[in-house]
N, C-alpha and C positions, 0 to 999 in steps of 0.2 A: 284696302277696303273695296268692297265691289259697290259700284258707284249706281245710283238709286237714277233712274230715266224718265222723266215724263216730258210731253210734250207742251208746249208752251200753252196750247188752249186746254188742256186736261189739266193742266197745273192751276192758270189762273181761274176755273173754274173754283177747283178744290180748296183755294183757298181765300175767296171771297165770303164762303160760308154760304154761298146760295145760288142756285141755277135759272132763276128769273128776278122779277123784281117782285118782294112781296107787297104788302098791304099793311103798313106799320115794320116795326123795331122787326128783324127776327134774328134765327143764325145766331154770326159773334154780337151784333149789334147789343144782345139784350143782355150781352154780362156787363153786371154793375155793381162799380167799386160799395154804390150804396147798398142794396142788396145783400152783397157779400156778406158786409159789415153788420146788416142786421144779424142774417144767421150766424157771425160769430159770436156774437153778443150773445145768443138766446143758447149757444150748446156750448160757452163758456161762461155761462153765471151761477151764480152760487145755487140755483134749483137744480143743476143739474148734479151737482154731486161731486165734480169732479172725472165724470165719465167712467168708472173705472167696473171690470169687467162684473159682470154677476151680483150687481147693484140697484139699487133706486136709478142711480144717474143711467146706468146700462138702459135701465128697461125707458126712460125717458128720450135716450139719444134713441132708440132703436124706433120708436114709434115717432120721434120728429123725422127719421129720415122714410121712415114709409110710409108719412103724410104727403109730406113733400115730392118725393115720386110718384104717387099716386094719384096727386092736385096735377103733374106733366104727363098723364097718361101712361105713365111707361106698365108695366108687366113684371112681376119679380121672375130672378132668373132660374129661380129652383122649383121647374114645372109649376109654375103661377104663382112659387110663394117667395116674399121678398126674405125670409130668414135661411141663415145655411146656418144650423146648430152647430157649436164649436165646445164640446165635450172637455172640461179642462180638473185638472187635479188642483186645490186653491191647499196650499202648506201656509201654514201662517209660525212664523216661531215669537215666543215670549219676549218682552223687556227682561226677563231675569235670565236671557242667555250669558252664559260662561265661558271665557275663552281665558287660560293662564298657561306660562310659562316658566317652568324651573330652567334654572341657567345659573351657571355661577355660584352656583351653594344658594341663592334666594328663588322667590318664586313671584312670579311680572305678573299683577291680573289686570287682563285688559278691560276698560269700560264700557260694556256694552253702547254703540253712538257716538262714545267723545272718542276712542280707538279702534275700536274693530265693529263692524257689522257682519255677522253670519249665521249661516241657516244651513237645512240640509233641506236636498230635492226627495230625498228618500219617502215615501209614505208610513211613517210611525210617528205614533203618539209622543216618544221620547227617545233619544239616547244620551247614551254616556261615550266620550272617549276618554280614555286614562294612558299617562305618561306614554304617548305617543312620538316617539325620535324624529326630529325635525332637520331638515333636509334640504339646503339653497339648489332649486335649479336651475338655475337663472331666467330665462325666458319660458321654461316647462315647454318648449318645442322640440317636437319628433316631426321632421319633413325629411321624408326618405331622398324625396326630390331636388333636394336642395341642400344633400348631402349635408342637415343638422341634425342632430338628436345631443336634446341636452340631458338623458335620461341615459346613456351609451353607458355600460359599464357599472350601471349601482341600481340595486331591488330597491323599489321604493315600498314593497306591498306591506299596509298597517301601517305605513311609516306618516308622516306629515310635512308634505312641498309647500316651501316658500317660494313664490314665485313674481319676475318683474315683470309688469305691465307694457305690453309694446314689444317689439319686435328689433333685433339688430341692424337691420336698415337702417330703421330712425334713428338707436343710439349712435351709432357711426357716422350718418350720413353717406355713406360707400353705396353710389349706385349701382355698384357691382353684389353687393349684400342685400337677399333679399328683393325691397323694390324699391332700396334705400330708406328716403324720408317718407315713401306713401305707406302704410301702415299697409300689411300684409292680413289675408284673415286668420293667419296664426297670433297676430297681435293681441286680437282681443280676447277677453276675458272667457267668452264661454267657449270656445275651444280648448283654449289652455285647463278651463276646469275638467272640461270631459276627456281630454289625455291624460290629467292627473289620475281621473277613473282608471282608465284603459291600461295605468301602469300598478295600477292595485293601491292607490294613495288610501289609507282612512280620510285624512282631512287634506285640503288644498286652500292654500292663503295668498292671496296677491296683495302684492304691496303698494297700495294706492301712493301716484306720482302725479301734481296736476297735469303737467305740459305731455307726458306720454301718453297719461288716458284722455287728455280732451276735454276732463271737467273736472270741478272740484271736490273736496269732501263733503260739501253738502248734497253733492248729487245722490255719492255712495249711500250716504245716510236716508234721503227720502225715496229712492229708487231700490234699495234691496229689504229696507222695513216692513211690518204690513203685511199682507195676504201676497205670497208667490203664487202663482200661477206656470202651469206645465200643463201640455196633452198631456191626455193619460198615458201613462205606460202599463205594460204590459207587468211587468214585474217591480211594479211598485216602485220602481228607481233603486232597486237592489245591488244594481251592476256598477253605480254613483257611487263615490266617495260620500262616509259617512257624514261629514260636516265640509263647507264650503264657506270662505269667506274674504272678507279684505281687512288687513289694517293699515293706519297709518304711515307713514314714509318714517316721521318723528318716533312712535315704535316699534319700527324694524330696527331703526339706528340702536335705539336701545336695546331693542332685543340681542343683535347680536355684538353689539359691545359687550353685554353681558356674558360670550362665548367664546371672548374672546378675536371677533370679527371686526371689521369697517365695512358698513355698505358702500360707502364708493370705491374701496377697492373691489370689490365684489362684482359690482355693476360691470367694472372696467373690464374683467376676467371671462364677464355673462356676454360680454360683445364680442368676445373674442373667436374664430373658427377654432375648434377642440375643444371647446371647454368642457372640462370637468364638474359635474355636480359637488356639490362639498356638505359633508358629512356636519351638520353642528351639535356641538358637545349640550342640546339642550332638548327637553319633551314637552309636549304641549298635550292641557287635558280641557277638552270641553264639553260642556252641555247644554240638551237645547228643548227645551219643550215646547212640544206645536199644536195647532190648533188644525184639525184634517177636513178638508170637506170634499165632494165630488158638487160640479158647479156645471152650469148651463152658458154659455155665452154665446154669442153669435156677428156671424158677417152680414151683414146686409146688400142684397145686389138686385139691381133695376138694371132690364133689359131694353134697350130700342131695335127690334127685329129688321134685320137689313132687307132691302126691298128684292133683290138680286141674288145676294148669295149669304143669306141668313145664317145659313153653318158656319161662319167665316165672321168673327168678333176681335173689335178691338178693344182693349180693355183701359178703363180711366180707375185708380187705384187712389185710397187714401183711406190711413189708419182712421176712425173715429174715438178709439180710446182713450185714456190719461192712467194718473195713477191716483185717482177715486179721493177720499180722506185718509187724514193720518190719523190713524186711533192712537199716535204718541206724542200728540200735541198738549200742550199746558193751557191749562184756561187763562182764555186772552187770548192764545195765538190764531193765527188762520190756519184753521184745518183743512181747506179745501185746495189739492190742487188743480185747479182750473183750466190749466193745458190751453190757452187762448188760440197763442202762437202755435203749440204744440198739442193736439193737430184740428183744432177747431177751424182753423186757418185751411186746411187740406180737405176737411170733411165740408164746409161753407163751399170751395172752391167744387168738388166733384157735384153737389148740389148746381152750381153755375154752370158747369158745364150740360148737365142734365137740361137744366131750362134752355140753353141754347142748340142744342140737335132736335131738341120735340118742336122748337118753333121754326127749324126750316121747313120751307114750303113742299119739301117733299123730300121723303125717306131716304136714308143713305141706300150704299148698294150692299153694306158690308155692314153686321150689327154692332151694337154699341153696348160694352158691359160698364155698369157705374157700382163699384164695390169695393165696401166701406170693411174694412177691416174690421177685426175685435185685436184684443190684447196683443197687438205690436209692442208696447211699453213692456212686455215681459218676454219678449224675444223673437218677436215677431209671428207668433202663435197662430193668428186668425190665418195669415197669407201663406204662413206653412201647409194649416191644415189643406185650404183650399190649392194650394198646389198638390197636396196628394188625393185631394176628391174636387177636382173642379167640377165645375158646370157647364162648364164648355169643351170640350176634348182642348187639349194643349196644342195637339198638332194644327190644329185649327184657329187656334190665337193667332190672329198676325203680330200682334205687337201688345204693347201697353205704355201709359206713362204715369208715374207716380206724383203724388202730390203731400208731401210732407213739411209745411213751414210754410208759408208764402208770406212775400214781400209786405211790409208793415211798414215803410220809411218812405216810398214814393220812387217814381220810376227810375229805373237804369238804364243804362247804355246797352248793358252785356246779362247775359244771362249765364250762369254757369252751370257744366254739366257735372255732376257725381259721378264718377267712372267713367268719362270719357276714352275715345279707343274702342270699344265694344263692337258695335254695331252703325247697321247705314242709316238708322232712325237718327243719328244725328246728322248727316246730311239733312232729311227732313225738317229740321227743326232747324238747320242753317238757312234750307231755303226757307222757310216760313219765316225765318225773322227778317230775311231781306236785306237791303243795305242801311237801315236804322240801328241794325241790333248786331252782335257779336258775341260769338262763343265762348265762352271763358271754363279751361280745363278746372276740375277741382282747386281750390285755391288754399285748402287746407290735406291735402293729401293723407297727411300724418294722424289724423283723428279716426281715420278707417269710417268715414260716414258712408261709405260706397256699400259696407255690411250689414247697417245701422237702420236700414228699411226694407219697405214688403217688396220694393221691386227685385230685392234679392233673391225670396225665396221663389220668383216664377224664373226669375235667368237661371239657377241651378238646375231647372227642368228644361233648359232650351227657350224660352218663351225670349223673344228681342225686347227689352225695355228702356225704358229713356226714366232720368231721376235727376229732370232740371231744380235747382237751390237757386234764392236769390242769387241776383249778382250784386255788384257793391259797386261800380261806375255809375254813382249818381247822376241822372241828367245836367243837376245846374251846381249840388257841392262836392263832384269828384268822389274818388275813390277812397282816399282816407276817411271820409265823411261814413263813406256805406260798409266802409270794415272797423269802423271804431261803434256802427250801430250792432253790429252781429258780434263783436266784441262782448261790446255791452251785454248782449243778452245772454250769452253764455256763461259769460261770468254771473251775472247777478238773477237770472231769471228761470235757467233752462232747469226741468224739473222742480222746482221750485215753487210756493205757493204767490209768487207774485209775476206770474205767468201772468196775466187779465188782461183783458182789454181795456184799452184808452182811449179815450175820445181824442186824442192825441196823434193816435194810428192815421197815418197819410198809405189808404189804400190801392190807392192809383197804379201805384208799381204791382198789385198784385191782378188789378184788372187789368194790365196792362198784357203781363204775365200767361193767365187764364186767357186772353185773346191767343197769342202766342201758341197754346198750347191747343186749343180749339181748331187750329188751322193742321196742326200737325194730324192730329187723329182725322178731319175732312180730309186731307190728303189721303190719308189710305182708306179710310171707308168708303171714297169716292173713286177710287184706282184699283186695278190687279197686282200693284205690286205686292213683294214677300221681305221685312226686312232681312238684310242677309249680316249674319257673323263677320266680323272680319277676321281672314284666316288665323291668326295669331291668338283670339277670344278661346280661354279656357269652356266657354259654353258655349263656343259651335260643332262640340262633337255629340252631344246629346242632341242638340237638333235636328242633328244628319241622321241621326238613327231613325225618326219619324218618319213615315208617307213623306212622297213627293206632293206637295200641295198643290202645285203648281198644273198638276192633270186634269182639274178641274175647268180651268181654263178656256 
């Protein structure tokens, strides 16, 4: 890593949060756990809907956050307006989707919810698929680079891939496979969908597993139901497999016991370097009728104009999304999911951080973008878009940090980075915690959350970004204490309608946090420096391909 240099009075300057003494609270001073808590309250209660894109709750988040920017002076960053329109295709498929399976002389019909969930990304009113040849390919990876293709040797095209969730790494644990136990981005799911395209699949079915995917089947159920959302494409998703989905672990067993198969022998075979695809003696016919719309959504971004070198933005990122109501709720149930934690918690937090650079006593040197995502819950959509159309040339981004989840249990020790290794922005954010605080590498490696947010889609273009998560070294009850709470939430809450807030929530750790984070962005918006790659970062050759920034100088 090429190691980040400032001088002792330019350091302690940048991260006091202020260059004189003001006149009341300003700077970090004025993030407050209380605060916080209010705004998470107000854009995760039941007026808001749920957040979910092209909504009531949409158009209510969108006008709370450019109240609130508005009341701190800032300026929207799309030549004065705070909206960047995010153009999205909304597929909605029916409860009376069909998914069955002949095998064994009978024929498996799966339950739409209690077994299988799927949809197609395609833009049609309806299809059919009929007695489609079904296909184990173990992990559906093709990495030339890493001399795998589980596709080597057999035409999938019409055919229908069953496919495992995760990556050979994980199964094995072989730090020599893959990147072992940390989930590769071949792991997850929408890659694997779009190779099954690429290889001419009709349909593509991942066999939901909790501990390889990272959540459970309820996640499946309330996250792929409902209104999908995609950019528009150009060709109506034609190039897609005709249907997409997941089922159960309990009927894949079945299924291919009906074939004459064992999934664990199967799995074992799927980890193996060679493996062969395998042929199963069964067809799968489904159908799916959708409900089509073209939909408006949008990013929301508030700019603070650097006083010095204004072309030159650091960016504070956090999804505002959720996933809206479930039009398949039973009367009685709670329809609403609420996204408290997930990401009212992130979007309250880029709000804090906004009220803290407007009230230092005088302007950064470098500008400040505060940009609120849309539809990250469907695949990180809004911060795609806006990586292909920013508002700030990319070469000109110094940095960014993402804000996805904050702290809801009360201070920590340590703070942990997502994708740790990258870049010297984590130096940054070493020195800014000081000797109070410590770094803590991913502690879940294997869940691929490194993929799972919008600071992804700006590192894929070069941009340096930092994507600190709780840490779990509670101040006064340890470590077991702060990973049986993130635990807890995943199992029981994450996508989920009991996501809310609680009066219960000890914010502290999140103000604590939000300080934390305050200091890192002053440090560069108050400095020349450029985060640099470290030489080994799959994204420091797109970097390099950019202007030298550094001419500026």
């Amino acid at each position: 890593m090429k190691h980040m240099r400032y001088s002792i009075l330019a350091l302690s300057v940048a991260l006091t949060g202020c260059s004189s003494e003001p006149e009341g609270p300003s700077g970090i001073d004025v993030i407050s756990a209380e605060t916080l808590s209010q705004n998470i309250q107000t854009l995760s209660s039941d007026e808001f809907e749920g957040r979910g894109p092209a909504s009531l709750g949409e158009e209510k988040t969108v006008a709370f956050l450019i109240e609130k920017f508005s009341e701190l002076g800032l300026k929207g960053a799309n030549n004065g307006d705070f909206v960047q329109d995010l153009p999205l295709q909304s597929i909605e498929a029916g409860n009376d989707t069909t998914l069955s399976v002949k095998a064994g002389g009978a024929t498996i019909d799966l339950a739409y919810l209690e077994s299988q969930v799927t949809w197609t990304r395609q833009s049609v009113p309806s299809l059919g698929v009929m007695d489609s040849e079904l296909v184990f390919v173990g992990y559906g990876i093709n990495a030339p680079e890493r001399g795998w293709n589980d596709y080597e040797g057999i035409d999938v095209t019409d055919k229908t891939v069953l496919i495992l969730i995760n990556d050979p790494g994980y199964a094995t644990q072989d730090p020599e496979l893959f990147d072992g136990n940390a989930m590769t981005l071949y792991g997850r799911w929408g890659p694997k969908l779009d190779e099954a395209a690429r290889q001419g699949a009709s349909g593509a079915i991942i066999i939901h597993d909790t501990k390889p995917a990272s959540y459970g089947w309820s996640t499946v159920q309330n996250s792929w139901s409902g209104p999908q959302f995609a950019l528009v494409r150009p060709d109506g998703g034609a190039s897609l497999s005709q249907f997409e989905g997941w089922i159960t672990k309990s009927m894949a067993e079945t299924i291919l016991k009906a074939t004459g198969n064992d999934l664990s022998d199967l799995m074992e075979k799927a980890k193996t370097p060679g493996f062969k695809a395998v042929p199963l003696a069964a067809t799968v016919s489904a159908g799916i009728r959708n409900k089509l719309s073209r939909v408006n959504s949008r990013n929301v971004a508030a700019i603070l104009e650097g006083d010095k070198y204004p072309d030159e933005v650091f960016i504070y990122m956090a999804h505002w999304d959720h996933l809206g109501m479930n039009p398949l709720a039973k009367p009685g149930e709670d329809a609403i999911y609420n996204g408290a934690l997930d990401n009212a918690t992130g979007t309250a937090g880029l709000i804090e951080m906004a009220r803290a650079f407007t009230t230092l006593p005088e302007k950064p040197e470098r500008s400040i973008m505060f940009l609120a995502v849309g539809a990250e819950e469907q695949g990180l959509l809004g911060s795609a878009y806006y990586a292909e159309n920013p508002l700030r040339p990319l070469a000109k981004t110094v940095g960014g940090l993402n804000m996805d989840g904050l702290n809801n249990f009360g201070p920590t020790k340590d703070i942990e980075v997502i994708g740790m290794g990258n870049s010297s922005l984590e130096e940054t954010l070493a020195v800014a915690a000081g000797a109070e605080r410590y770094l803590r590498p991913d502690s879940s490696p294997e869940k691929g959350y490194f993929f799972r947010s919008d600071h992804f889609s700006l590192m894929k273009k070069g941009v340096p970004m930092l994507y600190p998560s709780n840490g779990i070294d509670h101040v006064t009850k340890g470590e077991a204490y702060g990973q049986a709470k993130a635990d807890e939430y995943t199992a029981n809450h994450y996508h989920g309608p009991s996501d809310e807030w609680s009066p219960e929530w000890d914010m502290t750790g999140a103000e604590a946090d939000l300080k934390l984070f305050f200091k890192v962005g002053n440090a560069l918006v108050s400095s020349r420096e450029w985060p640099q790659w470290v030489a080994t970062s799959p994204f420091k050759a797109v970097r390099d391909t950019t202007q030298d920034m550094r001419k500026s100088d």
